[in-house]
N, CA, C and O of each residue as an XYZ file, in Angstrom:
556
protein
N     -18.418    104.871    131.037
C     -17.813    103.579    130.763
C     -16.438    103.551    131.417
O     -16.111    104.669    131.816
N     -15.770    102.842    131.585
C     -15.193    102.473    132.599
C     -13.621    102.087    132.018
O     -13.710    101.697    130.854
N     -12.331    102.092    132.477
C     -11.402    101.950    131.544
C     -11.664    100.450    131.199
O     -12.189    100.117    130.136
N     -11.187     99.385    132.352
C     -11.659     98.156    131.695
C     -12.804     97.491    130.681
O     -12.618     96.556    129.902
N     -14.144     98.295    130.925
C     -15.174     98.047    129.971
C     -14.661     98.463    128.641
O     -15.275     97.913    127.727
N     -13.680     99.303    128.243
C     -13.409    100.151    126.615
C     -12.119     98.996    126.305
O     -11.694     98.731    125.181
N     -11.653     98.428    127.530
C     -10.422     97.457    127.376
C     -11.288     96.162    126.450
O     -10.919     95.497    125.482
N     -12.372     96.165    127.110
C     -13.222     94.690    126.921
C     -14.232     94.699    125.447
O     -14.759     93.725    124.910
N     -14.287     96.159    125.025
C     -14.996     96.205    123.905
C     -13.914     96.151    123.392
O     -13.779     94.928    123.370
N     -12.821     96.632    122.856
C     -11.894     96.485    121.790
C     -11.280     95.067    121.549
O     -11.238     94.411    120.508
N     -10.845     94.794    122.723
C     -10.490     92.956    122.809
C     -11.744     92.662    121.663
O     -11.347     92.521    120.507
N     -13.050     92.570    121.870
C     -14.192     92.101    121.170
C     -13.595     92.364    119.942
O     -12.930     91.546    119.307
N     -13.886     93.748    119.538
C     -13.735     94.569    118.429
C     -12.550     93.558    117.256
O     -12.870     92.947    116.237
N     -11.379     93.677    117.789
C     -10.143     93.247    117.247
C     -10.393     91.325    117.170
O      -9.760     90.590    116.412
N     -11.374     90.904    118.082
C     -11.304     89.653    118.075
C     -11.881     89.348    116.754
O     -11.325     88.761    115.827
N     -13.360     89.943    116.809
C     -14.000     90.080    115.634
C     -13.282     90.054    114.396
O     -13.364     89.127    113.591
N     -12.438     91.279    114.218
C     -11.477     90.903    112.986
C     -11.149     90.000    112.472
O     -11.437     89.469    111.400
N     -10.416     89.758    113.365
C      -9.259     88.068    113.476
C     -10.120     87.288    112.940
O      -9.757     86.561    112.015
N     -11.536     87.264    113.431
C     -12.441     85.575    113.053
C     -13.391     86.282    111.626
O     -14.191     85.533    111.065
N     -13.235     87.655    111.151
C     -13.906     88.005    109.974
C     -15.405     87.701    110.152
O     -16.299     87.191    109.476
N     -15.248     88.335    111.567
C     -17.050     88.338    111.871
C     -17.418     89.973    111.989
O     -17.252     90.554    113.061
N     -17.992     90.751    110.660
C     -17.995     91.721    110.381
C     -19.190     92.047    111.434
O     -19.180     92.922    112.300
N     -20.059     91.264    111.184
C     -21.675     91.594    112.019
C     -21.176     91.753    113.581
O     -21.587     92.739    114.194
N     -20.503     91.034    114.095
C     -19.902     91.301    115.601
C     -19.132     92.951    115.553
O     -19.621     93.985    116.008
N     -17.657     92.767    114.780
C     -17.408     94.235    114.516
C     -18.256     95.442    114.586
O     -18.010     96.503    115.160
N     -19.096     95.165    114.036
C     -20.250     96.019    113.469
C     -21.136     96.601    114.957
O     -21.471     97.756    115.219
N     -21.311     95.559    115.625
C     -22.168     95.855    117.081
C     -21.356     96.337    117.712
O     -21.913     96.519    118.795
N     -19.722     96.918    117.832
C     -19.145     97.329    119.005
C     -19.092     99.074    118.626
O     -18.687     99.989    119.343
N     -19.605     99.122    117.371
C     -19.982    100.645    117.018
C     -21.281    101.048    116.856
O     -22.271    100.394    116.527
N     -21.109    102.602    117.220
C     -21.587    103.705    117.604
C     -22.280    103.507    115.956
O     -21.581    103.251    114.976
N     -23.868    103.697    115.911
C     -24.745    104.660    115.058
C     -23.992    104.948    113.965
O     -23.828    104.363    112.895
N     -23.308    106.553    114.699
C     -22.681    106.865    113.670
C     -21.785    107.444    113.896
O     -21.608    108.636    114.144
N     -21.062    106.498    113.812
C     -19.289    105.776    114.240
C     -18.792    106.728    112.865
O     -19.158    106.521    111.708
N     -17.826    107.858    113.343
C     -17.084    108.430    112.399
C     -15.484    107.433    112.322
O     -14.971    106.896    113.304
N     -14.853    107.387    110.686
C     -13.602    106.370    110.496
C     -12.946    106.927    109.451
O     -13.046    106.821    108.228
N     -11.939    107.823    110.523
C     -10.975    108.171    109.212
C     -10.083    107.259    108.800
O      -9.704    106.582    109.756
N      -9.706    107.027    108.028
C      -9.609    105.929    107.096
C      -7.974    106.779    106.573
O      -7.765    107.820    105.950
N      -7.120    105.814    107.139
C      -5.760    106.102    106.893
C      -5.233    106.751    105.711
O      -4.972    105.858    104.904
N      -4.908    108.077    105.152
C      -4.505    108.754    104.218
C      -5.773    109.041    103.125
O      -5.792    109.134    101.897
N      -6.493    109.105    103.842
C      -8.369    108.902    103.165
C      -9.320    110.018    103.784
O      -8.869    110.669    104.726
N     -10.561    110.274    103.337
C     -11.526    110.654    104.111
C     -12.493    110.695    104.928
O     -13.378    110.355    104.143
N     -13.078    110.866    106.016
C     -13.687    110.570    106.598
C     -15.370    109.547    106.443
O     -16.439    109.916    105.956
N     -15.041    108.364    107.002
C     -16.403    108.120    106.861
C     -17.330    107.944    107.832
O     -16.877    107.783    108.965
N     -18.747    107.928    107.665
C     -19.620    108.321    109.029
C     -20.629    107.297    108.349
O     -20.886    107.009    107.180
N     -21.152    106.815    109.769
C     -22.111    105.947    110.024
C     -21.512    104.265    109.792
O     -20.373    103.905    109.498
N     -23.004    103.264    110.098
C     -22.099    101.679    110.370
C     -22.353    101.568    108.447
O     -21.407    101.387    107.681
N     -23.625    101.704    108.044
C     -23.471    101.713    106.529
C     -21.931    101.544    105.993
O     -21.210    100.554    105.871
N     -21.736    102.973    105.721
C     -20.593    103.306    105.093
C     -19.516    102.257    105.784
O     -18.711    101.711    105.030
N     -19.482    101.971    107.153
C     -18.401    101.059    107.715
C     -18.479     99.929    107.108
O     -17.524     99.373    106.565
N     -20.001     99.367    107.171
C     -20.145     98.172    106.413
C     -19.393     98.245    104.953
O     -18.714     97.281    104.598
N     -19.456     98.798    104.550
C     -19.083     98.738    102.947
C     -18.160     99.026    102.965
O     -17.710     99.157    101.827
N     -17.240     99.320    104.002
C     -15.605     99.445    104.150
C     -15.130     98.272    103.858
O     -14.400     97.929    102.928
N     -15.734     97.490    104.981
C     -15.279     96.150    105.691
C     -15.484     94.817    104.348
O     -14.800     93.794    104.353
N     -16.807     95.195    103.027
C     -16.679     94.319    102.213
C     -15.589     94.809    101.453
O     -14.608     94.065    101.469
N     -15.437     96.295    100.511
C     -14.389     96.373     99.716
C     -13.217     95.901    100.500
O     -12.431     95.333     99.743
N     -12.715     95.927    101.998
C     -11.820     95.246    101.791
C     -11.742     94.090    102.009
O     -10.583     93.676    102.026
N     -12.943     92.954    102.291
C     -12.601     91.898    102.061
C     -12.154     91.407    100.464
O     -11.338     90.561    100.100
N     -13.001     92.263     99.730
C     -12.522     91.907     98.234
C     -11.486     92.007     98.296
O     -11.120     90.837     98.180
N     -10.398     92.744     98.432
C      -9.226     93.393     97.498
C      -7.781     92.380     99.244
O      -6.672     91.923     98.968
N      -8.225     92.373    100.305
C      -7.489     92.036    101.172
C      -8.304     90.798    101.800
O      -9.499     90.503    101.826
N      -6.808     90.043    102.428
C      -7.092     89.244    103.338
C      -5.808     89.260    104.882
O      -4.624     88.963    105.042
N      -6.963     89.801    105.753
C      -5.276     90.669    106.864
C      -5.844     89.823    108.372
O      -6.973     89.488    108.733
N      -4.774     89.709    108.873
C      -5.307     89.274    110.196
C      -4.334     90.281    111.440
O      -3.675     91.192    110.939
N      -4.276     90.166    112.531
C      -3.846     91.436    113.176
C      -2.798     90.326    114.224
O      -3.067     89.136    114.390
N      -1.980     90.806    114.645
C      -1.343     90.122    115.571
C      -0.505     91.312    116.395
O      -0.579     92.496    116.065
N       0.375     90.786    117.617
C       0.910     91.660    118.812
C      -0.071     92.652    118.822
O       0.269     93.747    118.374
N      -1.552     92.476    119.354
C      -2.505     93.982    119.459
C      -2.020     94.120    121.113
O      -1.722     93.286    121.969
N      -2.093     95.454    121.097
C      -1.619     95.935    122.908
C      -2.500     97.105    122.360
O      -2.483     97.703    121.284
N      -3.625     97.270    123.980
C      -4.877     98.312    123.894
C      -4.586     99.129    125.178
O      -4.715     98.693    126.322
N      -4.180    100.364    124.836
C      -4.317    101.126    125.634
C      -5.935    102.142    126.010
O      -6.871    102.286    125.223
N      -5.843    102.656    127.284
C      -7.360    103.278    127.449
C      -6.892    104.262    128.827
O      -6.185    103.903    129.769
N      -7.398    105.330    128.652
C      -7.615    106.688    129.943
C      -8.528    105.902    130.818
O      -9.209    104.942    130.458
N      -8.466    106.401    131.966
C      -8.563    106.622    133.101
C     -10.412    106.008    133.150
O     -11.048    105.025    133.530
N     -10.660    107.437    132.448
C     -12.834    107.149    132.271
C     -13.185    106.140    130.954
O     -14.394    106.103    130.728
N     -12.321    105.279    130.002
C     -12.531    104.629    129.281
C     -13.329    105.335    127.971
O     -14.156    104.763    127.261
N     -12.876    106.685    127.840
C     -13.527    107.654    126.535
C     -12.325    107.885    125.488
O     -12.357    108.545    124.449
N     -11.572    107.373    125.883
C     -10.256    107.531    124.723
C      -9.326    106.182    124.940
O      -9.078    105.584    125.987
N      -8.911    105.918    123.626
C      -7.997    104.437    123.850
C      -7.320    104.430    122.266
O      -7.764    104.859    121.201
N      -6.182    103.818    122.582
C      -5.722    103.350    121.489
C      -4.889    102.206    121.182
O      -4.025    102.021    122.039
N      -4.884    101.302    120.128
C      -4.728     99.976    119.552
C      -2.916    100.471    118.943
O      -2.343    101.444    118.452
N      -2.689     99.404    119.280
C      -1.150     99.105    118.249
C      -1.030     97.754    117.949
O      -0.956     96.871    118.803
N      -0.999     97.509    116.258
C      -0.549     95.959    116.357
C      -0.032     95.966    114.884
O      -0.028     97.049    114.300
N       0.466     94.687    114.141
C       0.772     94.302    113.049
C      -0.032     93.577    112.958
O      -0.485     92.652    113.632
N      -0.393     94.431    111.268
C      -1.284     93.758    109.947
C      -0.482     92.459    109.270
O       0.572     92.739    108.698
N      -0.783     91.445    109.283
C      -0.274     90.249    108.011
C      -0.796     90.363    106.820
O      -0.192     89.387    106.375
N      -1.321     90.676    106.050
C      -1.889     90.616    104.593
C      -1.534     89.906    103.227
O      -0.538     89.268    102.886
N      -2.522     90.192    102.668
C      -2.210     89.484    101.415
C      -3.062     90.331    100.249
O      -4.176     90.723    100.595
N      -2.750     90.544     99.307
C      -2.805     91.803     98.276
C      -4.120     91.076     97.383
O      -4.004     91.768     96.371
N      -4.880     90.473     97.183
C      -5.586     90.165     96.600
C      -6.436     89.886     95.354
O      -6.670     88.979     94.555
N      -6.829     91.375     95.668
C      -7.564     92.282     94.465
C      -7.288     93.501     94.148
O      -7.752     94.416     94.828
N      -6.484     93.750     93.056
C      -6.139     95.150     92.637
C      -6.907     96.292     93.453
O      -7.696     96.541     92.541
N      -7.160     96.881     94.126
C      -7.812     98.365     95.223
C      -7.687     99.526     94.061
O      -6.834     99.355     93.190
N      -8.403    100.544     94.030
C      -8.232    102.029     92.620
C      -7.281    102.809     93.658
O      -7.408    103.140     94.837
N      -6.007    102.993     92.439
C      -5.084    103.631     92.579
C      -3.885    103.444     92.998
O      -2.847    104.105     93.007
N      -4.312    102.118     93.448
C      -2.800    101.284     94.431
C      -2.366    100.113     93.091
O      -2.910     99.655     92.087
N      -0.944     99.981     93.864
C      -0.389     98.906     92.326
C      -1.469     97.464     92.239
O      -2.303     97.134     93.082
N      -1.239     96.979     91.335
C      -1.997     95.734     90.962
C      -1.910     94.501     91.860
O      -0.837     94.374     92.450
N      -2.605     93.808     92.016
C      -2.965     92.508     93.455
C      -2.386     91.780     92.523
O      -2.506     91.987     91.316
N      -1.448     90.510     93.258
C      -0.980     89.585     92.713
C      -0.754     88.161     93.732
O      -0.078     87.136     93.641
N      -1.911     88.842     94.932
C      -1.607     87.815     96.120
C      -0.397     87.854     96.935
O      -0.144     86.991     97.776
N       0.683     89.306     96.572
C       1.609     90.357     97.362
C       1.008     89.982     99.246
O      -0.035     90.262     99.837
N       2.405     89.170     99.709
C       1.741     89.296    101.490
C       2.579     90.655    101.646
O       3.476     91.127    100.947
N       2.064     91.035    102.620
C       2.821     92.156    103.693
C       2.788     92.050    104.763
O       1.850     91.431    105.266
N       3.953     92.694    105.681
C       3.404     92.388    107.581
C       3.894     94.559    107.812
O       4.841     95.291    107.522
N       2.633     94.689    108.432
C       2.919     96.351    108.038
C       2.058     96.600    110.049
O       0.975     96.318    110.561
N       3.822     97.497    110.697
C       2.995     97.719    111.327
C       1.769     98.896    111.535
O       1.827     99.867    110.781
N       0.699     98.839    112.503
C      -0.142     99.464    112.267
C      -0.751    100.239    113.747
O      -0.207     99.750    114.737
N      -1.726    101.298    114.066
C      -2.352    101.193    114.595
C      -3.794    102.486    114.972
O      -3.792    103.562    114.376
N      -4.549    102.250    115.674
C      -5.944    103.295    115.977
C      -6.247    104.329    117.256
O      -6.145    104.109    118.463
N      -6.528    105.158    116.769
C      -6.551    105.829    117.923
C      -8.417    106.137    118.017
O      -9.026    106.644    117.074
N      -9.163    105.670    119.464
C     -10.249    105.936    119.252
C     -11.078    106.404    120.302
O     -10.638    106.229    121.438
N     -12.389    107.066    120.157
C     -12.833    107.105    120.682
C     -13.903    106.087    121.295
O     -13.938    105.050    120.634
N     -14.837    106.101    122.443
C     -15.842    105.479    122.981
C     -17.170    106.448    123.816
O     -16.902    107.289    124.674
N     -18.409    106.170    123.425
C     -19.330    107.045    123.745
C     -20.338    105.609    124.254
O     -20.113    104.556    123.658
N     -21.169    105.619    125.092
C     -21.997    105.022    125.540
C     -21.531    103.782    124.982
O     -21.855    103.489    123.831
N     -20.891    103.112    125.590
C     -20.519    101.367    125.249
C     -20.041    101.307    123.904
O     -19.330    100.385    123.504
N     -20.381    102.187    123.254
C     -19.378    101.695    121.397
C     -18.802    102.572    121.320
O     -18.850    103.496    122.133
N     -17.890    102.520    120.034
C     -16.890    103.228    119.067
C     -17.373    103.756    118.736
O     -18.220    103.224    118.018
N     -17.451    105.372    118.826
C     -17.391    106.340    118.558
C     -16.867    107.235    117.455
O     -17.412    108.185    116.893
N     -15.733    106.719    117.295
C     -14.302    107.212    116.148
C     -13.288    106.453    116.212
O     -12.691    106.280    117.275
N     -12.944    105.898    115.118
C     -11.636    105.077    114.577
C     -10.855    106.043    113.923
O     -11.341    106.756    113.045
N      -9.676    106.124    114.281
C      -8.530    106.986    113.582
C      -7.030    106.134    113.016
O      -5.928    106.129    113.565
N      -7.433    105.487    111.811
C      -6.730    104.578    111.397
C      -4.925    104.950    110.948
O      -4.714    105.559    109.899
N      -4.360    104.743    111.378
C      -2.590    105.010    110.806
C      -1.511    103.798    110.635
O      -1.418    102.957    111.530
N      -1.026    103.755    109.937
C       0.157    102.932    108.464
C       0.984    103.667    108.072
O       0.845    104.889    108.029
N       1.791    103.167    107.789
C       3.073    103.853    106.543
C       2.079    103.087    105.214
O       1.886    101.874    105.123
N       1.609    104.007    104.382
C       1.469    103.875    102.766
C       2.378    103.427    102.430
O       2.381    102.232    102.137
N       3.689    104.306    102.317
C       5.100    104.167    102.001
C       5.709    102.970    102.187
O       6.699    102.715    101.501
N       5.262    102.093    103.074
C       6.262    100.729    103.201
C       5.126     99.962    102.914
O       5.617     98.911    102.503
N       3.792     99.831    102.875
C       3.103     98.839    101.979
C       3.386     98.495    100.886
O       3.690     97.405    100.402
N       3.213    100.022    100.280
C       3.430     99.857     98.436
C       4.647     99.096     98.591
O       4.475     98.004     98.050
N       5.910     99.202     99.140
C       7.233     98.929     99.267
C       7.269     97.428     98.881
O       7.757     96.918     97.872
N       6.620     96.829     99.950
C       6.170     95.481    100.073
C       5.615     95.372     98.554
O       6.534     95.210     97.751
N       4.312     95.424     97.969
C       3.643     95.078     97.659
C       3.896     95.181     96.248
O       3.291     94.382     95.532
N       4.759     96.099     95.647
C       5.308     96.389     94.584
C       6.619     96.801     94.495
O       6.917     97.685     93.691
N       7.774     96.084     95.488
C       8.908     96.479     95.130
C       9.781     97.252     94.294
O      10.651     97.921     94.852
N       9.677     97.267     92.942
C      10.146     98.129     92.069
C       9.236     99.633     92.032
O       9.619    100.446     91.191
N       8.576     99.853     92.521
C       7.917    101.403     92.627
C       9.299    102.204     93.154
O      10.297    101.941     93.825
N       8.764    103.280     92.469
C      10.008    104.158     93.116
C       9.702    104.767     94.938
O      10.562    105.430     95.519
């Protein structure tokens, strides 16, 4: 795959987001698309992705803005930088309580690409300045 072709799936990928078209998302990955999942554990396969993508529609509502996609040379490694907008929703287990809390948190992925899809998502945030946002008085 090609650098521009991994340029042209992520554009997709991230567009997808933006319009909360999970089933599109969903086609720009790999089988079994490993997603470490920012301060979390690893998850494998589109299943498990799928059921990422509803718990957080429950608990969030985020849209992505300034995305800039970087990609190597053979289009097998790339990575995303952008800011999350959000909105706190639905209480999430273990995080402070949803109260409809916005945040703008920047963010971004580092990933792989294997035969035309995503391969591996390697998700990274500050925890630390969400909660910040989202529950001010936390210590």
């Amino acid at each position: 795959m090609s650098r521009e072709a991994t340029l042209a799936l992520l554009d997709h990928y991230y567009a997808a987001f933006n319009a909360g078209d999970w089933a599109a998302m969903l086609d720009c990955l790999a089988d079994d698309v490993a997603h470490d999942i920012n301060q979390g554990a690893r998850q494998t396969g589109k299943a498990a992705f799928a059921a990422f993508l509803a718990h957080m529609e429950r608990c969030y509502r985020e849209r992505l803005s300034d995305i800039v996609i970087m990609a190597n040379d053979d289009g097998s490694r790339a990575a995303a930088e952008f800011v999350v907008h959000g909105a706190y929703i639905a209480t999430d287990d273990g995080l402070p309580a949803a109260a409809g809390q916005t945040y703008v948190l920047p963010a971004g992925a580092f990933i792989a690409v294997e035969g035309g899809r995503i391969a591996r998502l390697t998700m990274t945030y500050n925890l630390a300045d969400w909660t910040a946002q989202v529950d001010p008085g936390a210590p």
